[in-house]
N, C-alpha and C positions, 0 to 999 in steps of 0.2 A: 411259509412255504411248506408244502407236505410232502412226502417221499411217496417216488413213483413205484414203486416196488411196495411199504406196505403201508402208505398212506401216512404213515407217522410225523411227527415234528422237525424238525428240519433246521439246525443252526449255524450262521457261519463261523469261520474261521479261517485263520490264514496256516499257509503249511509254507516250512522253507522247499525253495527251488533248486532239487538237486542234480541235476543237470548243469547247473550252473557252478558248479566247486561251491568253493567256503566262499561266493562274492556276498552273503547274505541277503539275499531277493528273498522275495519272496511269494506266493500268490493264492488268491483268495476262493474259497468254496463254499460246499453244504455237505454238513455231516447230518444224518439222518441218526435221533438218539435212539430211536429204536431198534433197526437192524444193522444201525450201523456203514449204510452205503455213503459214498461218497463224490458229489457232483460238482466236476470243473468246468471251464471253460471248455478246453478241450474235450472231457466227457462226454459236455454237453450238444459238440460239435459233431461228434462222431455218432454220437447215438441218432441224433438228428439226420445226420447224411447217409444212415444203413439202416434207418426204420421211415422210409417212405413210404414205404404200402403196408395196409395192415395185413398179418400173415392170411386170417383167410384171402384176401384178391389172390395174394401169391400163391397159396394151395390153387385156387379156383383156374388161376391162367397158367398153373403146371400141368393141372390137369385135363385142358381144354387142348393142349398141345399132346400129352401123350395118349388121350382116347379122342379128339379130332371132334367133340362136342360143338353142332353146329352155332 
């Protein structure tokens, strides 16, 4: 797997769940060894459900709205 930010190597690992106290859960990811970034489930859910359009359409239909481009 390669990281979305700078391409690099990409390994799992598990992190403890601390939200949960001392019950010792746990749950699993990607750590990127190059920058460093790090991709969960939940990450992965949220980046997904707030990157649906890519940003130019969104520049392009902000702009269509405040100059009225037919």
């Amino acid at each position: 797997m390669t990281c979305r930010r700078c391409n690099g190597l990409m390994v799992q690992e598990r992190y403890d769940d601390l939200g949960l106290g001392s019950a010792g859960y746990e749950t699993s990811g990607w750590r990127c060894l190059n920058c460093g970034a790090i991709v969960d489930a939940s990450i992965a859910t949220h980046h997904h459900s707030t990157h649906k359009t890519e940003p130019n359409q969104l520049l392009k239909q902000r702009l269509k709205k405040l100059v009225k481009i037919p």
